[in-house]
Every structure is written in structure tokens, then in C-alpha cells.
C-alpha positions as CSV (number, residue, x, y, z in Angstrom):
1,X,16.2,-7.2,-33.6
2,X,13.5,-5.0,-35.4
3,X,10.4,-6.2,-34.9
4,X,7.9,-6.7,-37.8
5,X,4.6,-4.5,-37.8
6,X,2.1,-5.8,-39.8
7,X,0.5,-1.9,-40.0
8,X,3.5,-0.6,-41.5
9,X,3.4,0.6,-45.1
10,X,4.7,-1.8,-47.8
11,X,8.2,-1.3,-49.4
12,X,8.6,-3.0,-53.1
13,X,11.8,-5.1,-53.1
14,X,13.5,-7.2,-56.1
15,X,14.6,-10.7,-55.0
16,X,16.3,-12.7,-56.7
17,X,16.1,-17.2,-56.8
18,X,17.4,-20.0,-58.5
19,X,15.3,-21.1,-61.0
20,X,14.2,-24.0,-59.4
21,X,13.6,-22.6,-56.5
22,X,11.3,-20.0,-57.6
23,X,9.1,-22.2,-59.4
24,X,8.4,-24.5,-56.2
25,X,8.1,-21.1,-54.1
26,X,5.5,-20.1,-57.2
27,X,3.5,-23.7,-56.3
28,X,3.7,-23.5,-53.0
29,X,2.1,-19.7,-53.0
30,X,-0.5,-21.4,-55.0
31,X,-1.4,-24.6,-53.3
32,X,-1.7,-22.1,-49.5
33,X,-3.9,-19.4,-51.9
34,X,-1.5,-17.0,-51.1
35,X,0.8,-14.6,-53.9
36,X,4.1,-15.1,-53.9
37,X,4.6,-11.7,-52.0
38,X,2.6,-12.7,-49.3
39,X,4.2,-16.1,-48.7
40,X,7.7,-15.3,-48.9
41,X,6.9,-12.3,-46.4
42,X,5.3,-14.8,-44.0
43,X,8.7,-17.2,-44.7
44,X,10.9,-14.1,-43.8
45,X,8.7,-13.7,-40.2
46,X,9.2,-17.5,-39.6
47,X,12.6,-16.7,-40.1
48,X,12.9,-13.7,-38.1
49,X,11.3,-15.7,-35.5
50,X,13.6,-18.2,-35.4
51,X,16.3,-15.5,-34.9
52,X,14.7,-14.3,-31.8
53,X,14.2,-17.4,-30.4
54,X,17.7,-18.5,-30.8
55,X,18.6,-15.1,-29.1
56,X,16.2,-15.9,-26.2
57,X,17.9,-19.5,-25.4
58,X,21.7,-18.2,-26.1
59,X,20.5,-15.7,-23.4
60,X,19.0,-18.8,-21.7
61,X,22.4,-20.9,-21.9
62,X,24.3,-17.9,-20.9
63,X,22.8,-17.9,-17.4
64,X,22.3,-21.4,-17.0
65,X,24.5,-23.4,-18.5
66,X,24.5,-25.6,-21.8
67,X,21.1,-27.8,-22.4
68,X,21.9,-31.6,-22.1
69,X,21.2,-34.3,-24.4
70,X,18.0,-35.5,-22.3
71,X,16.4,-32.1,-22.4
72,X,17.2,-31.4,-25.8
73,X,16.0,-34.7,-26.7
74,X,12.4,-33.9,-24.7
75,X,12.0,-30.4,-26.5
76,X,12.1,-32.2,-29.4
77,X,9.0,-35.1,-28.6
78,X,7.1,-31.9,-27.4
79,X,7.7,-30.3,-30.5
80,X,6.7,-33.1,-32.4
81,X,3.1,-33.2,-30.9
């Protein structure tokens, strides 16, 4: 996975929403002061986060086995916090 660089120049792109969709990413923008640029690039490193992290505990499971219920169930209370 590429990772994202902050310091790297900025590349124009054209996305693409439903309707809908766009308006409430509009409001949300608005309502966290940010432009709809910079929200939807901090969405897409949340995102991208989640990708690595699911790489790190496939990597995880590969050496050590499946998580069980009872841990998954206490990752989640700590996560809840």
C-alpha cells in the first residue's frame, strides 16, 4: 500500500456522487469548517487506514490463528471507550 504524504503536491480529480450524497458530504464539510476537498481527502486516509490495518491483522491471523469470539468481543469494549 502507497502511503499518503501530506507534503506531496496536489493532483485535481473529478468525483463523482449521488445526489444525496453529495449534499450531506457538502453539510458535513461545513458543520467540521472544512471544504469539501479537504474532508473527503481526510475520509479517503481513514479509509486507507482501515486497509492497512486489515492487512496488519490478516498478517496477524496468518501466524496465529483466527481471533475468537471473546477477544473480538473485548477489542470492541476497548474501542468503545
Amino acid at each position: 500500500m502507497k502511503k499518503y504524504d501530506p507534503a506531496m503536491t496536489v493532483e485535481r480529480m473529478t468525483v463523482s456522487l449521488a445526489s444525496e450524497l453529495a449534499s450531506v458530504v457538502r453539510e458535513a464539510a461545513a458543520a467540521d469548517g472544512q471544504s469539501v476537498s479537504s474532508w473527503i481527502a481526510r475520509a479517503a486516509e481513514r479509509q486507507l487506514s482501515i486497509r492497512g490495518l486489515n492487512d496488519v491483522v490478516s498478517e496477524w491471523e496468518a501466524l496465529h490463528g483466527s481471533f475468537s469470539a471473546e477477544e473480538l468481543t473485548l477489542a470492541r469494549k476497548r474501542l468503545a471507550r
